[in-house]
N, C-alpha and C positions, 0 to 999 in steps of 0.2 A: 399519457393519454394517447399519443400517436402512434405508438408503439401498438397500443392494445385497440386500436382503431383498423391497424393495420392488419394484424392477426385477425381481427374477427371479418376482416373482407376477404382477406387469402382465404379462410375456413369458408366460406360463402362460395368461394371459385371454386375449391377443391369439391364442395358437396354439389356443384354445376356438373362438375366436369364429371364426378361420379355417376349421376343420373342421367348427363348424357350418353354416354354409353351407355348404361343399362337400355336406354332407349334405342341405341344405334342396333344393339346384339336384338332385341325384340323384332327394328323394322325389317332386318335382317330374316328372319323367317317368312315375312310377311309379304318382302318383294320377290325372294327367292322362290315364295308359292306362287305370287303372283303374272312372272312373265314365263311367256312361253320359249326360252330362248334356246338353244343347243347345250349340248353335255360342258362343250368348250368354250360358251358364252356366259354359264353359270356366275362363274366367277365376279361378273361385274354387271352394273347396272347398265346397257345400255340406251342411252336416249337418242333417237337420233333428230336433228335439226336439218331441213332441206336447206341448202344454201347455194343459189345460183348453179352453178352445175356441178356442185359436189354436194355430198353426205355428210354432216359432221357427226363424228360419234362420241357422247359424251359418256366417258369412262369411271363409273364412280365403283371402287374395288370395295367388298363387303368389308365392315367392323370386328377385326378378330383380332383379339389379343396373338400377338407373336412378336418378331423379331424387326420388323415393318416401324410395327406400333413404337416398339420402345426407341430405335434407334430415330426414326421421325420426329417423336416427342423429346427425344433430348437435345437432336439440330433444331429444332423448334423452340424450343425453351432458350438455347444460348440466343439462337439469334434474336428474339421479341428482349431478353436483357439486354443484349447491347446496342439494340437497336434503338431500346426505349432512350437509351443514352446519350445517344451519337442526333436525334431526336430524327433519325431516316426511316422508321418504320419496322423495317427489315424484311419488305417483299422480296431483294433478291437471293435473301436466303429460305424465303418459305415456298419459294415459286420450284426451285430444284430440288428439293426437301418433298413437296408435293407428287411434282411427276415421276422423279426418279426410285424415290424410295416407298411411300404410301401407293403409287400408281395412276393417278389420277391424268387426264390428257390435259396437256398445256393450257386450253382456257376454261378448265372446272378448275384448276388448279390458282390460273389467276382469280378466280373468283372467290374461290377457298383461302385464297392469300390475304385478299379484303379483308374478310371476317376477324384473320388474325392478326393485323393491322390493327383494327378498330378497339377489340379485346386491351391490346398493350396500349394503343391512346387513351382507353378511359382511366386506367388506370392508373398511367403517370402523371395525367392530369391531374386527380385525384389528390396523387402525389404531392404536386406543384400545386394546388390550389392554398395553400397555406403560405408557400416558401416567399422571403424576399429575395429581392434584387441581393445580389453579392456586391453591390459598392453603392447604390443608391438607394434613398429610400421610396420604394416600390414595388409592386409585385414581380415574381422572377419572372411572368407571365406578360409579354406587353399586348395589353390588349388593344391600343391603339393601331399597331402595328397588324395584328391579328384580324384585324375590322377593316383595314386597306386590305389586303392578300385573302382572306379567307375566303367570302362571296365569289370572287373571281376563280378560286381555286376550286369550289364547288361547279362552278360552270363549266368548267375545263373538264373535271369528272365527269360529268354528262356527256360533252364529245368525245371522252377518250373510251367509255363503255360503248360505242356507237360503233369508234373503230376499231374494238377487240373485233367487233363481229365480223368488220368490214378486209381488216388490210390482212394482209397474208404473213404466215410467219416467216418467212425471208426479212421481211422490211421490217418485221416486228424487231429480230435479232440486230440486223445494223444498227436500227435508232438506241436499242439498248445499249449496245456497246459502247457508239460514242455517245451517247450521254454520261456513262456511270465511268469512262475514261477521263473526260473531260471532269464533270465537275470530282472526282477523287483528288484529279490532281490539283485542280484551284483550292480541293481545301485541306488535301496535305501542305502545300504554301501555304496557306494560313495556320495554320498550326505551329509550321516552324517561326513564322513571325512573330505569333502570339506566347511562343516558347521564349522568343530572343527578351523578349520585354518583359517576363516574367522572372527573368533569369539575371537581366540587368535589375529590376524592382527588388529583387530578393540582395544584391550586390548592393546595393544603398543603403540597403536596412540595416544588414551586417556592416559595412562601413561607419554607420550612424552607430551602431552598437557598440563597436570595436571601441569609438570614440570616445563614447561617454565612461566606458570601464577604465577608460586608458588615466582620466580625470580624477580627485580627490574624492572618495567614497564616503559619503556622511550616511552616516547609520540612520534609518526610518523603522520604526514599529514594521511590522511583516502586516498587510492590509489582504484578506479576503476580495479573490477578483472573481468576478461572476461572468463566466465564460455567455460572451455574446450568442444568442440564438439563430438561425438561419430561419423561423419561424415564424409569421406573422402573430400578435397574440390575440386576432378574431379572424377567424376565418370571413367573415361577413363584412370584414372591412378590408379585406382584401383584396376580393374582388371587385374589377369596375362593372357593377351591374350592366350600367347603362351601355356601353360595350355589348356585355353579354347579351343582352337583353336582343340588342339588334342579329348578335351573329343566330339567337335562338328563333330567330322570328326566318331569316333565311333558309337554315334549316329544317324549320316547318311548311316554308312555301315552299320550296323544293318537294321535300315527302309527299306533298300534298299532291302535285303533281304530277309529281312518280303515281302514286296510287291510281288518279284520274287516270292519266295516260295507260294506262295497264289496261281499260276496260272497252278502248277506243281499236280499233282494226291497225295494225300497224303499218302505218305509212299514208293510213287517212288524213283527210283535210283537218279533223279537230287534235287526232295524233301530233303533226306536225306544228298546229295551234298553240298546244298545251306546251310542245318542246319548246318551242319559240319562247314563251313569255318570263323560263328560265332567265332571259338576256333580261328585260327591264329589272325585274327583283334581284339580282347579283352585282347590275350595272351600276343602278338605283342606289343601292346600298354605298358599294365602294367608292364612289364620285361623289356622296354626301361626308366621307372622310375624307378625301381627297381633295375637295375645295377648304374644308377646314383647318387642314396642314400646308395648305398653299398660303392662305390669309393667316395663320401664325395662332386661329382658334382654338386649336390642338397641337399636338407634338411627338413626336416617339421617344419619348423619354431614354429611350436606351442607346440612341445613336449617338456614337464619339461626339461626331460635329452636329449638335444641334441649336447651334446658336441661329444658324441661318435655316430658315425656311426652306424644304425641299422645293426646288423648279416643279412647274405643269409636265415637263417632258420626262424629269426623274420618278414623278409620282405614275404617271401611264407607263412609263420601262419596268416597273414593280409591280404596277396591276399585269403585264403583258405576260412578266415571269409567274406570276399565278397563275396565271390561268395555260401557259404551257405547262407548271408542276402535275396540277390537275388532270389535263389529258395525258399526259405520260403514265400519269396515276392509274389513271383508269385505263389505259391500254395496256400496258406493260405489267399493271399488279402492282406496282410496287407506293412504296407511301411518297405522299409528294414532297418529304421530305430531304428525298435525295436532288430537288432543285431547291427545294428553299434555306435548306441548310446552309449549302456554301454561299449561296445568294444573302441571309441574313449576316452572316459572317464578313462578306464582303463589305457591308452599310456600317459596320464597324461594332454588330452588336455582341455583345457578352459571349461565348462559349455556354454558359449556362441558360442566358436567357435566350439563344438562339434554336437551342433542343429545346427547350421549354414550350417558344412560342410556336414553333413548327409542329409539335405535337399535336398541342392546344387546336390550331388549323385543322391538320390530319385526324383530328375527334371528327368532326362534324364530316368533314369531306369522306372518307372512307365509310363514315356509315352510313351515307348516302349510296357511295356506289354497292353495300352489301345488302341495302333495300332494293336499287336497282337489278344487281344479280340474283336476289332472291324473287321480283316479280318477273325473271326469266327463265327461271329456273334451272341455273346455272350451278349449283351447288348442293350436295344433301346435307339437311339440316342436321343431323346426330352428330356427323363428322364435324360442321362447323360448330356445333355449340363442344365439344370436345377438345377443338384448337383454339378455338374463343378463348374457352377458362386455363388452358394454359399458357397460354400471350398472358393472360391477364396477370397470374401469379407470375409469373418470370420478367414482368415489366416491374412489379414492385420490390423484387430481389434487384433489379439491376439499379433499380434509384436510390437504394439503402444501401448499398455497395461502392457505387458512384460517389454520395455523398461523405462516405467515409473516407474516400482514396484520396478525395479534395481538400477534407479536413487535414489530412494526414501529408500532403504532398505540398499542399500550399499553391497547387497549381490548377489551372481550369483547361486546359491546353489538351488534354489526355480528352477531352471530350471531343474536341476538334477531328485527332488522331484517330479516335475512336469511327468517327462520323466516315475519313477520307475508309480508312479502311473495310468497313463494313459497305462501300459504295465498289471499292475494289473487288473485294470479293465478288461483287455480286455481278460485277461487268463477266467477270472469268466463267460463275456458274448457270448464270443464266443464257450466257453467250455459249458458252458449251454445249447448254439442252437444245440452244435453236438453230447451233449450225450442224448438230448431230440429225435433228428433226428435218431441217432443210435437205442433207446429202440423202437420208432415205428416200423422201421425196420425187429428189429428181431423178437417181435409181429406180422408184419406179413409174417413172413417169408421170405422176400427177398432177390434177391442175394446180397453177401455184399462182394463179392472179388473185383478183379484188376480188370479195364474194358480195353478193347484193343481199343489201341487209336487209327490204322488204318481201323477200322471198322465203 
């Protein structure tokens, strides 16, 4: 039944992604009638944004099948599988993939990057909405965990779309680099560790094996063994509602707000209102988890050591990292997975349940910030619904592939490896587009400060 659950959603993405295009090659005619631009401006949509004392030009290159398209859609495809994996998202491989090779300018590209973030989170959610825990009986999803981190990481989205607009790409490029340097390397170290104890676990078993062959062999009838499931057997009792219920309710105060705010002047008195009240409902939330795991009412099931109650100060060092994943998120493009991954890894949770639950997060946070780039209109809709549907099928290839490597390997480490890697790359490719972008820059002299974002 999973199987053909799985195929009739792929066939659902695939008929998306079909008619978005059809739609992209239509509007295509439509804007190209539309703007008045030069022989040499043809080529792209430009929008331009005043911003303090520059011009921003927002580059959106027409929908045409060729050589762009195919070779995009396949770095696109690999990175949403392995991203979906490693549970990082894979913005810093859709962000160079966007500018460099489809054409788009660095922040339509961040924004287009969202989209195909959000596409590979529902889907591996999806995915994982059945699966258990790989050693305990739970879901692989901690939603306890998810319900501390999550709210916070949506607020952090909010500031970090605030300073795509605001900070310059010089400063954009540094923060990327040492972030996606540092934590690569915190979770390549983890991986080797998590390698060592898997490697000793697998050395005991064989030992314990060795042992008992070694012993007088009394004959047993041959007994039918019914290979354990990785499957919960209800989807319905798998989930913690109640959990979800609150991350869902966050997610619609926010939306809710986005929308209001979209119709307010920007940088008005009720604009800044509406952004403001973000903080209670995100705050509100995670400090009602947060007193419950302090008093022992709750627990994160999946942390090594949870015999003891997390401290007041270890629970606010975990809300603080959410809500920096978040603005990175949103400034940088990429999913906030590339802080919370090593970060859950570090609390000692699962390799599998630690992509899982950082996904599970990155559902809701990402498609917050592609509501918000979409009521900025930061993005064409043909192209996003096009890279949507294929994050979305190449996130469920990489989870049926994943879980086969695990079955197969005996090992959960290779998601780790997975995780540091696709963090590595992405320091190299994305640091490449923004110190390539900065040296033009200063070559030509342009301004290279803060831009004012109510302008």
């Amino acid at each position: 039944m999973g199987s053909k659950r799985h195929a009739v959603v792929a066939a659902l993405a695939i008929i998306a992604s079909i008619v978005a295009t059809a739609i992209a090659l239509d509007d295509k005619g439509l804007s190209s009638a539309g703007t008045g631009a030069a022989p040499e401006e043809a080529s792209s949509l430009g929008k331009v944004a005043s911003l303090g004392k520059t011009a921003y030009h927002h580059v959106w290159p027409p929908m045409e099948f060729g050589w762009r398209i195919v070779l995009g859609s396949f770095i696109g495809f690999m990175g949403a599988a392995f991203g979906s994996v490693g549970g990082v998202g894979g913005g810093g491989i859709f962000v160079p993939m966007l500018t460099l090779i489809i054409g788009f300018d660095p922040k339509s590209s961040t924004a287009m990057s969202k989209c195909m973030i959000t596409g590979a989170a529902v889907s591996t959610v999806y995915c994982n909405l059945r699966l258990k825990h790989p050693t305990l009986d739970m879901p692989v999803i901690d939603y306890d965990l998810a319900l501390l981190i999550q709210p916070m990481l949506m607020l952090g989205v909010s500031i970090g779309v605030i300073c795509n607009v605001i900070f310059p790409d010089w400063l954009v490029t540094v923060l990327l680099i040492i972030l996606c340097l540092v934590t690569s390397i915190k979770a390549f170290l983890k991986g080797v560790e998590i390698w060592k104890k898997e490697t000793l676990i697998k050395r005991e078993a064989a030992a314990k094996q060795a042992e008992q062959s070694s012993k007088e062999i009394v004959y047993t009838p041959p007994t039918e063994t019914k290979k354990t499931s990785d499957e919960a057997k209800s989807i319905w009792k798998n989930i913690y509602w109640k959990e979800f219920g609150l991350l869902a309710f966050v997610w619609v105060a926010f939306l809710a707000l986005q929308v209001t705010k979209n119709y307010m002047a920007t940088c008005s008195t009720w604009y800044w209102v509406l952004s403001t009240l973000q903080i209670p409902v995100s705050v509100g939330v995670s400090m009602y988890q947060a007193v419950g795991l302090a008093q022992g009412k709750r627990v994160i099931s999946s942390r090594v050591n949870k015999q003891n109650n997390p401290k007041a100060h270890q629970l606010l060092v975990y809300c603080f990292f959410g809500v920096t994943a978040g603005v990175l998120a949103g400034l940088l493009g990429v999913g906030g997975g590339t802080v919370m991954g090593p970060l859950f890894l570090e609390l000692g949770i699962h390799p599998q349940v630690s992509s899982a639950t950082a996904t599970f997060a990155m559902m809701f946070s990402s498609s917050i910030a592609v509501a918000e780039y979409y009521l900025l209109n930061r993005f064409p809709v043909p192209y996003a619904l096009f890279f949507t549907s294929l994050a979305f099928i190449a996130a469920i290839v990489g989870q049926r592939v994943a879980r086969k490597v695990i079955n197969l390997l005996g090992r959960a480490s290779f998601i780790t490896f997975i995780l540091a890697s696709v963090i590595f790359i992405s320091a190299f490719s994305l640091g490449g587009v923004g110190i390539s972008k900065t040296s033009h820059e200063m070559a030509r002299h342009e301004y290279m400060g803060f831009d004012n974002f109510c302008k």
